[in-house]
MIKELUM-303861 format. One record per residue (C-alpha): x, y, z; residue number from 0. Coordinates in nm, 3 decimals, padded with zeros to 5 digits, always signed. Layout:
# MIKELUM-303861
{fimar {X, Y, Z}, NUM} ...
This chain:
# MIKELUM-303861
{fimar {+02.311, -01.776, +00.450}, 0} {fimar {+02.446, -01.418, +00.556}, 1} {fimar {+02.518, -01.263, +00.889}, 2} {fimar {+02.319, -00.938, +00.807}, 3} {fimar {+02.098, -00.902, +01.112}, 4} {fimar {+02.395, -00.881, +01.346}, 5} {fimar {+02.754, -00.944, +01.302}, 6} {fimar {+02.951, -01.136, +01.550}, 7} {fimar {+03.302, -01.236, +01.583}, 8} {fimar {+03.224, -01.636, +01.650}, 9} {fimar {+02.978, -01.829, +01.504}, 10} {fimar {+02.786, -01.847, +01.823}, 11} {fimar {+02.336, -01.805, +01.874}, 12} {fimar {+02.380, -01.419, +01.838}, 13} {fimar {+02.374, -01.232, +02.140}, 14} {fimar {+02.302, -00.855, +02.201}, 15} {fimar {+02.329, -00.565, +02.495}, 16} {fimar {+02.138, -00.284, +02.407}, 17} {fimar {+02.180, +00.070, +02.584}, 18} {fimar {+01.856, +00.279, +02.515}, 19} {fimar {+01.864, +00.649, +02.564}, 20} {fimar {+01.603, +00.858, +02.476}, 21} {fimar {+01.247, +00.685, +02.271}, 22} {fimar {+01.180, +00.381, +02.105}, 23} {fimar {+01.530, +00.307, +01.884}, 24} {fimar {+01.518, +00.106, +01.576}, 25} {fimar {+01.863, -00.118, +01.466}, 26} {fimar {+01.945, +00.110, +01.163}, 27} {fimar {+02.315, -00.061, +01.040}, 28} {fimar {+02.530, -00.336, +01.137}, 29} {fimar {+02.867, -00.286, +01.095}, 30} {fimar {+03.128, -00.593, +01.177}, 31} {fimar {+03.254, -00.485, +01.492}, 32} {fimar {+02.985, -00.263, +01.684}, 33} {fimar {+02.581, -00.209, +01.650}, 34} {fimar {+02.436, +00.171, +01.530}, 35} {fimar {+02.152, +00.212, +01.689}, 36} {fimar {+01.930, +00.529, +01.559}, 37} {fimar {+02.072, +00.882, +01.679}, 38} {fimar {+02.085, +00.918, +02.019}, 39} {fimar {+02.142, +00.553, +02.120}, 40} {fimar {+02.510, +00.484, +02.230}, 41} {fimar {+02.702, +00.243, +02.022}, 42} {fimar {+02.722, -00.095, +02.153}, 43} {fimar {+03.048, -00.352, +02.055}, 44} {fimar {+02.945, -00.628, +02.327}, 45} {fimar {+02.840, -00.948, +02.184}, 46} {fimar {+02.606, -01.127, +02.438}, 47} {fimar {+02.546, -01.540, +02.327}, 48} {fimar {+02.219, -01.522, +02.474}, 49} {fimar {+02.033, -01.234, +02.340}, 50} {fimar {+01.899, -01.385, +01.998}, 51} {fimar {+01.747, -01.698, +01.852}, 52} {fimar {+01.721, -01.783, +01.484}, 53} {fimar {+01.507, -02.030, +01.376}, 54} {fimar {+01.491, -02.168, +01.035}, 55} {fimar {+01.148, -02.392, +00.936}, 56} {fimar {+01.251, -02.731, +00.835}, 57} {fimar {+00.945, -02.807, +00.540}, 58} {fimar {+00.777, -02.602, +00.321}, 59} {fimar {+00.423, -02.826, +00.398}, 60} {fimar {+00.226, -02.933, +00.684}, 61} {fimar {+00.465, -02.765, +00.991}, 62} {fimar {+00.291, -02.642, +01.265}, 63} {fimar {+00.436, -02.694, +01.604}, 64} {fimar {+00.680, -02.402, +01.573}, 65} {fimar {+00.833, -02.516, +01.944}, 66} {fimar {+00.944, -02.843, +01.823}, 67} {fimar {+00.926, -02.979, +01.490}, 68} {fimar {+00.884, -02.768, +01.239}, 69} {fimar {+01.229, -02.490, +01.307}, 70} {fimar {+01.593, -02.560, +01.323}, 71} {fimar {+01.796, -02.308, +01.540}, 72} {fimar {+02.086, -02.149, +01.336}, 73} {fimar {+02.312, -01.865, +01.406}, 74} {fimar {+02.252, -01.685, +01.045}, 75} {fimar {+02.001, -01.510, +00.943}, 76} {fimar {+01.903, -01.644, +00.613}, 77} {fimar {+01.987, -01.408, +00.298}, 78} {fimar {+01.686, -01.543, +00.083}, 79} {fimar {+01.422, -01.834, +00.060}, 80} {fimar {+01.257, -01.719, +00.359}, 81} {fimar {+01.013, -01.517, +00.523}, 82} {fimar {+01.008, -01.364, +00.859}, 83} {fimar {+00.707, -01.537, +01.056}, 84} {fimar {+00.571, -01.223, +01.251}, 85} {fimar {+00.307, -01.427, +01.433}, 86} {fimar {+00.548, -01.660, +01.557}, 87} {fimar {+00.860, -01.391, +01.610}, 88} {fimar {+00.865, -01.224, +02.002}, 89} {fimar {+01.127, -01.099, +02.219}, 90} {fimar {+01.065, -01.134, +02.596}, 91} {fimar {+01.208, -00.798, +02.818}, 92} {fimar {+01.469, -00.867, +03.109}, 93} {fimar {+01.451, -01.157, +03.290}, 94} {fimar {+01.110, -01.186, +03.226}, 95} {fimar {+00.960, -01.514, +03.017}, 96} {fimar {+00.614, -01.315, +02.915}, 97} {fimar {+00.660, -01.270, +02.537}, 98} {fimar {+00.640, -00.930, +02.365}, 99} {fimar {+00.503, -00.926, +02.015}, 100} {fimar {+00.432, -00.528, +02.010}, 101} {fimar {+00.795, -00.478, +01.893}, 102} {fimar {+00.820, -00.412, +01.538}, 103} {fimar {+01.017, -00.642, +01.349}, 104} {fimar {+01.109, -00.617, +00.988}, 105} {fimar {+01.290, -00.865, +00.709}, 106} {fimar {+01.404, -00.758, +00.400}, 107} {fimar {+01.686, -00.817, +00.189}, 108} {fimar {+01.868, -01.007, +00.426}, 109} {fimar {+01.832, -00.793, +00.711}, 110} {fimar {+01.624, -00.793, +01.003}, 111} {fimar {+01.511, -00.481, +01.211}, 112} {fimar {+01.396, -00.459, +01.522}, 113} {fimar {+01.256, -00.157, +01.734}, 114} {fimar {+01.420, -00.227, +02.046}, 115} {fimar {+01.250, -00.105, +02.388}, 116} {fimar {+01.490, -00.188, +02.656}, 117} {fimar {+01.815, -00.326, +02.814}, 118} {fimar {+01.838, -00.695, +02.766}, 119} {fimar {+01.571, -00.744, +02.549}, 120} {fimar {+01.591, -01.124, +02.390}, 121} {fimar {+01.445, -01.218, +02.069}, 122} {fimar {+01.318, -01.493, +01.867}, 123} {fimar {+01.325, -01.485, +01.525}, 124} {fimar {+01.134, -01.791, +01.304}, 125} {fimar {+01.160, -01.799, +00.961}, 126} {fimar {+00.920, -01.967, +00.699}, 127} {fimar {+01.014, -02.156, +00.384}, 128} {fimar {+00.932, -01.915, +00.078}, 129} {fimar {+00.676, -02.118, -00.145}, 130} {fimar {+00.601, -01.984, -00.491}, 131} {fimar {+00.730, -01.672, -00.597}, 132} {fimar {+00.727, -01.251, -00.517}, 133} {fimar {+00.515, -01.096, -00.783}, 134} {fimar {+00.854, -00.896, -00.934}, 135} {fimar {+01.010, -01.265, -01.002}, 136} {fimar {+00.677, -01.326, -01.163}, 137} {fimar {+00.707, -01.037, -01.423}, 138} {fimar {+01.096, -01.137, -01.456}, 139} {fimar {+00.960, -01.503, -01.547}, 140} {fimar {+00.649, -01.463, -01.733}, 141} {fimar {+00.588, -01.102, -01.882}, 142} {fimar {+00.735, -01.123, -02.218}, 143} {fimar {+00.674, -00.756, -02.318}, 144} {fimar {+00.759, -00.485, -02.065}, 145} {fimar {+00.649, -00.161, -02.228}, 146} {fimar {+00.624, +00.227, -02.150}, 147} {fimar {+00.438, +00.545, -02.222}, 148} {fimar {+00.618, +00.855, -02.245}, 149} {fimar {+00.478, +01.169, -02.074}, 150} {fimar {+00.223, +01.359, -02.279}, 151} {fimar {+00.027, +01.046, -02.455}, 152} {fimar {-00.163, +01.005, -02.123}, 153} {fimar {-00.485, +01.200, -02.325}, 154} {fimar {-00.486, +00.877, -02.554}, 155} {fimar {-00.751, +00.572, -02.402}, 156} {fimar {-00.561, +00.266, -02.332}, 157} {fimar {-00.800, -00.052, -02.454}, 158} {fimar {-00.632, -00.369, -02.578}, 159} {fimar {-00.652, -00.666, -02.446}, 160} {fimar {-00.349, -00.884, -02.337}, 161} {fimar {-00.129, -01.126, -02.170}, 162} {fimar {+00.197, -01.137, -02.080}, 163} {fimar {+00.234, -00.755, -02.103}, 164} {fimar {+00.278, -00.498, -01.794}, 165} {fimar {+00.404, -00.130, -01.824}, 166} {fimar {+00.635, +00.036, -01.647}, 167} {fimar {+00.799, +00.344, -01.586}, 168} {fimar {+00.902, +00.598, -01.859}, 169} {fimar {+01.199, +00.755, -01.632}, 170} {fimar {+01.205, +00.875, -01.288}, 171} {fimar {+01.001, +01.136, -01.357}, 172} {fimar {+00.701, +00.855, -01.296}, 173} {fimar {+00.837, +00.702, -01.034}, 174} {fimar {+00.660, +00.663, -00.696}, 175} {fimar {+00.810, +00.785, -00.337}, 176} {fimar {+00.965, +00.486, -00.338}, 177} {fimar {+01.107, +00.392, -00.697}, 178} {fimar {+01.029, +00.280, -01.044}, 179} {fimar {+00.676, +00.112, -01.063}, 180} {fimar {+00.549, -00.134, -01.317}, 181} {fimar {+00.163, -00.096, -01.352}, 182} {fimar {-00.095, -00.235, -01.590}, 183} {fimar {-00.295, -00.041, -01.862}, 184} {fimar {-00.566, -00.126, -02.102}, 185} {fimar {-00.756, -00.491, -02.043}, 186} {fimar {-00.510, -00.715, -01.944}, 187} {fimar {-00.639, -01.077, -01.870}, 188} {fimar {-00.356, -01.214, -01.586}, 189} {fimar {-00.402, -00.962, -01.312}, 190} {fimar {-00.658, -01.120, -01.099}, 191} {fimar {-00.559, -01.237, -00.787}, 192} {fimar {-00.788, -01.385, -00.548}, 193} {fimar {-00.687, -01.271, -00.118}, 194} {fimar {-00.902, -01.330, +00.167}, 195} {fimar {-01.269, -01.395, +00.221}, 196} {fimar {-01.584, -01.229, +00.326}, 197} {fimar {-01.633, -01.312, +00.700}, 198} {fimar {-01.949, -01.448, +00.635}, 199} {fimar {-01.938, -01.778, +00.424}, 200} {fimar {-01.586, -01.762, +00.358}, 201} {fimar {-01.636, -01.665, +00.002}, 202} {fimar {-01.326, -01.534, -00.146}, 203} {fimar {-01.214, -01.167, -00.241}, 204} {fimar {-01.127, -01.073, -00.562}, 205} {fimar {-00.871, -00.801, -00.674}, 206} {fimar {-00.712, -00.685, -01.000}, 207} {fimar {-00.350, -00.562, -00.977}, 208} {fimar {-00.314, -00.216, -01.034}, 209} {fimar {+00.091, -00.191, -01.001}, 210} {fimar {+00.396, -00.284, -00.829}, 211} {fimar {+00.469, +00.008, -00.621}, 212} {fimar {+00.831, +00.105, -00.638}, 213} {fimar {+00.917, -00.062, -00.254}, 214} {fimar {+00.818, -00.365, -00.450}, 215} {fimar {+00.456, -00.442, -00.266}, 216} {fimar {+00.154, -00.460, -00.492}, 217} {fimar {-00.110, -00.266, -00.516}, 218} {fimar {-00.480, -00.396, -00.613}, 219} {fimar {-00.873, -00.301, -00.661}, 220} {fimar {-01.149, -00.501, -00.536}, 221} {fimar {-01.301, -00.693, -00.805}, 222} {fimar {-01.573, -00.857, -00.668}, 223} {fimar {-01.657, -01.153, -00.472}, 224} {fimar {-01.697, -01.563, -00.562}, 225} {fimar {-01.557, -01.933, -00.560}, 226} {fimar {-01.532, -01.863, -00.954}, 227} {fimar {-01.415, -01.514, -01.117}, 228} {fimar {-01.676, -01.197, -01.075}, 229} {fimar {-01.829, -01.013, -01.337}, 230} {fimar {-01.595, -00.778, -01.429}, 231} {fimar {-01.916, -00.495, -01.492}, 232} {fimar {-02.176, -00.453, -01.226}, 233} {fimar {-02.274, -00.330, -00.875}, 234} {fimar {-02.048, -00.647, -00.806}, 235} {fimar {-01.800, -00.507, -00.839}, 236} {fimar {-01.801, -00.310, -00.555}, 237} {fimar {-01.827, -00.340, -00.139}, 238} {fimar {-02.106, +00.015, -00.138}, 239} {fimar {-02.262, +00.287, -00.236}, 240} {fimar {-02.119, +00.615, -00.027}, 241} {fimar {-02.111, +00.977, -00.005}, 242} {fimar {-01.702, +01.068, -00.055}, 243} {fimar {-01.832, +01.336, +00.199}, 244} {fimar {-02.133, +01.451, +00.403}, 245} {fimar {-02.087, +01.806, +00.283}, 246} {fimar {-01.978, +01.943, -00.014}, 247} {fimar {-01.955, +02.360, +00.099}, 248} {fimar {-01.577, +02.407, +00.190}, 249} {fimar {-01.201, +02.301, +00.039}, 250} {fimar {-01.176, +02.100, +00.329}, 251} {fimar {-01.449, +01.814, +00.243}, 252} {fimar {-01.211, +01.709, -00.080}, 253} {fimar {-00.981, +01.509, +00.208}, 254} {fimar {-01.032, +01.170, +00.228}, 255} {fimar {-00.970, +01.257, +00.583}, 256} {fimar {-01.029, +01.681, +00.646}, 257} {fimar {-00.956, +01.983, +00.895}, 258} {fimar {-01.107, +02.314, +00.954}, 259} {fimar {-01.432, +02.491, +00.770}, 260} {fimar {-01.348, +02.828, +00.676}, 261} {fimar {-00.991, +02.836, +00.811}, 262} {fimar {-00.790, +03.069, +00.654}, 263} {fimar {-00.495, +02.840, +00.570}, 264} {fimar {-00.419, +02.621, +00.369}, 265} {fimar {-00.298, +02.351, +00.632}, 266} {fimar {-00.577, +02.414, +00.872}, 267} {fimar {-00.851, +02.312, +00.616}, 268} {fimar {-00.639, +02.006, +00.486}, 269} {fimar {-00.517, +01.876, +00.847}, 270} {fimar {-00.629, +01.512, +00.894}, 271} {fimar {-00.860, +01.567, +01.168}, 272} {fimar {-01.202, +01.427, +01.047}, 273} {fimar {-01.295, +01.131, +00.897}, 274} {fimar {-01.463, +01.136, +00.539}, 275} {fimar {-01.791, +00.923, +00.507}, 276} {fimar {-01.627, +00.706, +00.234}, 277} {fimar {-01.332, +00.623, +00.453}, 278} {fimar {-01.575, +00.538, +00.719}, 279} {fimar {-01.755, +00.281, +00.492}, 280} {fimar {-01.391, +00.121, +00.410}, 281} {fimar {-01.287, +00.135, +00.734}, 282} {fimar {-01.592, -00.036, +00.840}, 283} {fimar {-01.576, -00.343, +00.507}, 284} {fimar {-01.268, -00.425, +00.675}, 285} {fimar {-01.332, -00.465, +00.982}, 286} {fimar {-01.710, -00.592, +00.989}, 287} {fimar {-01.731, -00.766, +00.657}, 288} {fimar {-01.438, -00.886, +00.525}, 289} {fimar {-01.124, -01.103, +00.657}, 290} {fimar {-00.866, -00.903, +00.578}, 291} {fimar {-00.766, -00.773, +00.965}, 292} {fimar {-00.664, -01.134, +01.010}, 293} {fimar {-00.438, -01.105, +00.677}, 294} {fimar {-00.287, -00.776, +00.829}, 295} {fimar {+00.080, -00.908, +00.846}, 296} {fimar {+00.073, -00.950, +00.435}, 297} {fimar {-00.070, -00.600, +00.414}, 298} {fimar {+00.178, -00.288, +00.381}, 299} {fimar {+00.135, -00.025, +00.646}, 300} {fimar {+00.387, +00.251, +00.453}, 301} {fimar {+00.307, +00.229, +00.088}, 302} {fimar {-00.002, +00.427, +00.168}, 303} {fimar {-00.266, +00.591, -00.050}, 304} {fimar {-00.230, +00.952, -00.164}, 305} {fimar {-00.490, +01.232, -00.144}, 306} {fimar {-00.339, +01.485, -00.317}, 307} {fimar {-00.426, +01.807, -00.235}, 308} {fimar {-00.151, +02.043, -00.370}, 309} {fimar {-00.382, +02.325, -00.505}, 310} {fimar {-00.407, +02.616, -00.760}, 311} {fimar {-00.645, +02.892, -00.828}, 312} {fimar {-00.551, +02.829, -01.200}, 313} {fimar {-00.673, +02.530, -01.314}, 314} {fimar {-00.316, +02.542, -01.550}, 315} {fimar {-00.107, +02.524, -01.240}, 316} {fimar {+00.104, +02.510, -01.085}, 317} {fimar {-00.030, +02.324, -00.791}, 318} {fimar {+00.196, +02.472, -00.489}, 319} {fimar {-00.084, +02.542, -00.233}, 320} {fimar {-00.244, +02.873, -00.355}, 321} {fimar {-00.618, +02.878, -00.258}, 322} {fimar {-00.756, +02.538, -00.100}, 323} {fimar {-00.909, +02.727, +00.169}, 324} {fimar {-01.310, +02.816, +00.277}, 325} {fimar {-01.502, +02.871, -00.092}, 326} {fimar {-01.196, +03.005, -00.287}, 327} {fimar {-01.223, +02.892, -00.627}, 328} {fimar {-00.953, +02.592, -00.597}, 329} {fimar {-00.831, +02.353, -00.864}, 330} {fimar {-00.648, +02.055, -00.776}, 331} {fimar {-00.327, +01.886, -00.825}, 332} {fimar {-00.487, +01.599, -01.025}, 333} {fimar {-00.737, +01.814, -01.204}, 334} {fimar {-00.373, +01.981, -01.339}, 335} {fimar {-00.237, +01.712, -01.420}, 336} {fimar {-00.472, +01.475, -01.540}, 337} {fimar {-00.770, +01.667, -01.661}, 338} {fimar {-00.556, +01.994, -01.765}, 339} {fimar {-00.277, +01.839, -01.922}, 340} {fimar {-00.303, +01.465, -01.944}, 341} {fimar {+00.035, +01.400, -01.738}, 342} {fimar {-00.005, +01.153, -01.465}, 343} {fimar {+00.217, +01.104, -01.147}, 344} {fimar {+00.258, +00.835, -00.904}, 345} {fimar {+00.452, +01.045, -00.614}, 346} {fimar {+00.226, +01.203, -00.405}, 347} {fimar {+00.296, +01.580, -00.412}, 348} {fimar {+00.296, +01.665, -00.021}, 349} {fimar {+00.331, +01.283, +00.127}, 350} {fimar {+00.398, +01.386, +00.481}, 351} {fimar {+00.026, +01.515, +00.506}, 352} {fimar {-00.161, +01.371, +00.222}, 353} {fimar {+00.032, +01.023, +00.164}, 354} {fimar {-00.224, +00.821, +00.409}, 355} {fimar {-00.053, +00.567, +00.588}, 356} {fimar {-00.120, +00.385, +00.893}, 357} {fimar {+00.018, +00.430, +01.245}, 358} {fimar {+00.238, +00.138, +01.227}, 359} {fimar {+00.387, +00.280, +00.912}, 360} {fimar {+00.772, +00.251, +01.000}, 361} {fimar {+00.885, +00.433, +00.694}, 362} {fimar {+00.734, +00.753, +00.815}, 363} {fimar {+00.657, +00.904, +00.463}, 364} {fimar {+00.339, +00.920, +00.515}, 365} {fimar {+00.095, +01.079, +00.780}, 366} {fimar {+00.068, +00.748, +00.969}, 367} {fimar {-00.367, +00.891, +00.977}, 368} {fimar {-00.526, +00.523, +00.898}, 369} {fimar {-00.598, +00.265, +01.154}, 370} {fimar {-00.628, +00.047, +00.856}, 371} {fimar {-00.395, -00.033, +00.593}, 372} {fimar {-00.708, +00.051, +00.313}, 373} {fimar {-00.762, +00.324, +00.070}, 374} {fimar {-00.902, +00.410, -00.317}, 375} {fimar {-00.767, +00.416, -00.618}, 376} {fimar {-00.588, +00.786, -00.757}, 377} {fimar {-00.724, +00.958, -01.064}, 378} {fimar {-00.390, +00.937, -01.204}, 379} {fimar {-00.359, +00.561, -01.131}, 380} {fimar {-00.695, +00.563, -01.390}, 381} {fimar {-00.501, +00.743, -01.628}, 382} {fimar {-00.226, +00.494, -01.646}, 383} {fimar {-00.467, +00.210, -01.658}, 384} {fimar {-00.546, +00.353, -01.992}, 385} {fimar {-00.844, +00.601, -01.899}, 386} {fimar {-00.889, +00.972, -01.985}, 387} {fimar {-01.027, +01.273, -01.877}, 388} {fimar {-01.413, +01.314, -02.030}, 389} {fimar {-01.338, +01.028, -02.274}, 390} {fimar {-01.529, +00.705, -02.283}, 391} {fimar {-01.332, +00.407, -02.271}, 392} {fimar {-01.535, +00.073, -02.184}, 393} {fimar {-01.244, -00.175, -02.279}, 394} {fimar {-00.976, -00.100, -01.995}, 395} {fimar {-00.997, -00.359, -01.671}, 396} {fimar {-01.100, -00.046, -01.451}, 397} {fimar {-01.409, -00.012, -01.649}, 398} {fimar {-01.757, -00.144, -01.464}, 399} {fimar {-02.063, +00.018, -01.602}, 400} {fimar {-02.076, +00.196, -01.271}, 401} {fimar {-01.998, +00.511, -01.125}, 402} {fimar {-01.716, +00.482, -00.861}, 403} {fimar {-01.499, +00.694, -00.635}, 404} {fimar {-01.149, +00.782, -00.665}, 405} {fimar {-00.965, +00.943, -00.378}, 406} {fimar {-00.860, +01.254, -00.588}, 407} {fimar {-00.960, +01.582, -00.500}, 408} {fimar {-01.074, +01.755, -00.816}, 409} {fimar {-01.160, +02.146, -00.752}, 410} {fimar {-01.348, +02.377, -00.548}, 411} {fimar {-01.626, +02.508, -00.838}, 412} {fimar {-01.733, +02.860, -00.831}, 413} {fimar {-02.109, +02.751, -00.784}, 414} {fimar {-01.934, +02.635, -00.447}, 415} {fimar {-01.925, +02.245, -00.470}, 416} {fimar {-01.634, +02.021, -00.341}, 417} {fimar {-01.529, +01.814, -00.602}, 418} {fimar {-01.324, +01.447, -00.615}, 419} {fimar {-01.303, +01.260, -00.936}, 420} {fimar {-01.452, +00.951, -01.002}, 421} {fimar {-01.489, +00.666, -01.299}, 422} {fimar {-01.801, +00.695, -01.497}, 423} {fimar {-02.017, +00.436, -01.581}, 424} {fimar {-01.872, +00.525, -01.908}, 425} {fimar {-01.501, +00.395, -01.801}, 426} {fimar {-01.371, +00.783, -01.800}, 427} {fimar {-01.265, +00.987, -01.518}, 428} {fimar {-01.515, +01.280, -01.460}, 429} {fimar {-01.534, +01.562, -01.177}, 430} {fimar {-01.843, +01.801, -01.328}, 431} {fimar {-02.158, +01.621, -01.304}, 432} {fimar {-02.106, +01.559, -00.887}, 433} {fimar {-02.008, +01.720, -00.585}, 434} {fimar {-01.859, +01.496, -00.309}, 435} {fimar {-02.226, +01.447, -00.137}, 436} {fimar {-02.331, +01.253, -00.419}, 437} {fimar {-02.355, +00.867, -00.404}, 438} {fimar {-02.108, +00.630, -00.615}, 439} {fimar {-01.969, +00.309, -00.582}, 440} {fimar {-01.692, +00.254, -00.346}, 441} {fimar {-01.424, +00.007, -00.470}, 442} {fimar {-01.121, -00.027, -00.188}, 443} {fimar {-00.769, -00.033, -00.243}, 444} {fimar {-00.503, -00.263, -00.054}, 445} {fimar {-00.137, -00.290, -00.110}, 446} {fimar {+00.019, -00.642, -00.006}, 447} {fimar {+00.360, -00.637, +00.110}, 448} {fimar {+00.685, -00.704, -00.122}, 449} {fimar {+00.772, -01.027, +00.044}, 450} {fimar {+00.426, -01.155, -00.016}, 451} {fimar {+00.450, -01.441, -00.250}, 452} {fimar {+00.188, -01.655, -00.502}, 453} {fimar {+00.157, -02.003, -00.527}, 454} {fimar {+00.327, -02.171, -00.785}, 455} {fimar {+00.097, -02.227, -01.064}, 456} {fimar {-00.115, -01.895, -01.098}, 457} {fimar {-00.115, -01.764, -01.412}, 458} {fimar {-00.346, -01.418, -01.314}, 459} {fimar {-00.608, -01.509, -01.538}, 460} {fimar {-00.981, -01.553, -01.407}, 461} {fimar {-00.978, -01.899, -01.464}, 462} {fimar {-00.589, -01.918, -01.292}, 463} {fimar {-00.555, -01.631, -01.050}, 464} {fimar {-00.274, -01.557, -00.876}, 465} {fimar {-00.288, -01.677, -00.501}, 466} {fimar {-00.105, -01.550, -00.185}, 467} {fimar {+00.070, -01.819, +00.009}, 468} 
């Protein structure tokens, strides 16, 4: 156990006065004698034994009654081998017994914060037995060959098949926004996971793993739906058909979410103010059709999706936000990097505007746009999966015989066509043949968080999947 949330100087239920000044604070760092609250918020030494509750879940199995039989009260917070229990967790304002589960609360590493919203605010905190294991102990335990690929082989296809093997990054330079990643490239058979159900019939949701993002959650493709393993090629294999956008005349409709028609900046036409039709159609899979809303706590709301719309009017580069406005002639970051020169990235070249994240996103490196915690895939996550620009390759897990959206913004063509890259029904990533009022497949995108853990058991494989507890 470790005292991480809040130090106290006797082992007593921990107990908290909290002087707000100003907006919304969030605990930032416990020191051993006094609390620093975020900038702004006076520092606070007095220990109160009535201000916080730990409770620790006795069994891992059949323990429901949190009031009674299933928690222990403690005065740690425990280090490891458990999981903050958000549905359960609530703090109650003043004197008052109604019970407040709008504040944010977050576990990790050992420490618990919690967006505090005013003076003598209690809290309850109930932890759940970890079962099974976080997907980076999996790789520790049961991927035998961790390999790399150095930039400038990303114009080679990517096609064996394998177990047991995951990639990960070269050097920082392919990092994410938040660290080193380990991904998955060519046709790996163990990383299927099967996570929530269609609301209709319960029949389970199917995902392939495209990588650990470097904050540790996991990020994964629909695959289909089933009570045995999908077809891996197929219109199964995705939710839709969609436009990426109703019109295809300006910069602007390469957003996933878009400003201003013939603006005359740059950040006018690629403000988040309109939705795109494709982000409609996820938007409305996940909250008409599937069951995923109810999963929401095991979904990351910060990881986010990227959109990348750092622009050139060279299609060599660089991509610092020259052109991208009304009918200029406008290449892409991703159409640099990927179809120009074969060198992926992870990070996500402007994050504060094109790094979609939800409004709960705490982290704040994204443009907290999304009400839902859903996206696509990136052209440059296809091209470390093992796919290339205009080359077929039908033996790499992100191949499906069908043509499917990326979120990517491509180029602005001189016959005056907004362009986002998809996968061909070929398995390679294209941007000519459409503009972004064209149908393809839409395949979403969900990132679970890094405390999620799998049952024990799972192996990834079709016949084995890996399972969420």
């Amino acid at each position: 156990m470790k005292k991480s949330l809040f130090s106290f100087k006797k082992s007593f239920y921990v107990l908290l006065i909290i002087v707000i000044i100003g907006s919304i604070p969030i605990i930032t760092n416990i020191t051993k004698e006094e609390i620093n609250i975020e900038k702004g918020i006076a520092k606070v030494k007095e220990i109160n034994t009535d201000m916080m509750a730990v409770n620790l879940q006795k069994t891992k199995n059949g323990c429901t009654d949190k009031d009674n039989n299933c928690y222990d009260k403690t005065t740690e917070v425990p280090e490891s081998g458990y999981k903050l229990n958000t549905t359960n967790s609530y703090c109650t304002n003043g004197n008052t017994e109604n019970k407040d589960t709008s504040i944010p609360m977050e576990y990790k590493n050992g420490t618990v914060t919690i967006g505090v919203t005013k003076e003598g605010t209690r809290c309850y905190l109930y932890f759940d037995i970890v079962t099974g294991k976080t997907f980076k102990q999996i790789i520790a335990d049961n991927y035998i060959a961790v390999k790399t690929r150095a930039n400038g082989t990303f114009n080679t296809i990517v096609s064996s098949s394998s177990t047991g093997v995951i990639y990960k990054s070269a050097d920082s330079s392919q990092y994410d926004d938040f660290g080193e990643v380990y991904y998955f490239a060519g046709n790996p058979q163990d990383n299927w996971v099967k996570f929530g159900a269609l609301k209709s019939g319960s029949t389970p949701i199917w995902w392939r793993i495209i990588r650990v993002n470097g904050d540790g959650s996991i990020r994964m493709i629909y695959a289909g739906t089933g009570n045995t393993a999908p077809q891996t090629t197929g219109t199964g294999t995705q939710i839709s058909t969609s436009k990426f956008n109703d019109s295809s005349g300006d910069n602007a409709y390469v957003g996933y979410m878009y400003g201003a028609t013939s603006a005359s900046t740059w950040a006018q036409t690629h403000a988040n103010n309109n939705p795109s039709a494709i982000k409609k159609a996820l938007d409305d899979w996940y909250t008409n059709t599937s069951n995923l809303e109810t999963l929401s706590t095991k979904l990351s709301d910060s990881v986010g999706f990227c959109g990348d719309r750092s622009s050139s009017t060279s299609s060599s580069g660089p991509a610092a936000q020259s052109g991208g406005t009304g009918t200029t002639v406008t290449y892409y970051g991703a159409y640099v990097r990927v179809a120009n020169k074969g060198n992926p990235t992870f990070k996500c070249t402007y994050a504060s505007n094109d790094l979609y994240t939800t409004k709960a996103d705490q982290i704040k490196k994204g443009n907290q746009k999304l009400t839902y915690p859903i996206g696509l895939i990136t052209a440059d996550e296809v091209a470390f999966a093992g796919g290339v620009y205009n080359t077929n390759n039908k033996q790499f897990y992100l191949y499906t015989n069908q043509y499917y959206w990326t979120m990517s913004p491509s180029n602005f063509s001189s016959g005056g066509y907004a362009r986002v890259f998809y996968v061909d029904f070929d398995g390679w990533l294209n941007n000519n043949d459409y503009s972004v009022t064209n149908t393809n497949g839409v395949r979403p995108v969900i990132n679970l968080k890094a405390d999620v853990t799998f049952a024990e058991g799972g192996a990834g494989t079709k016949d084995n999947p890996y399972i969420p507890t």
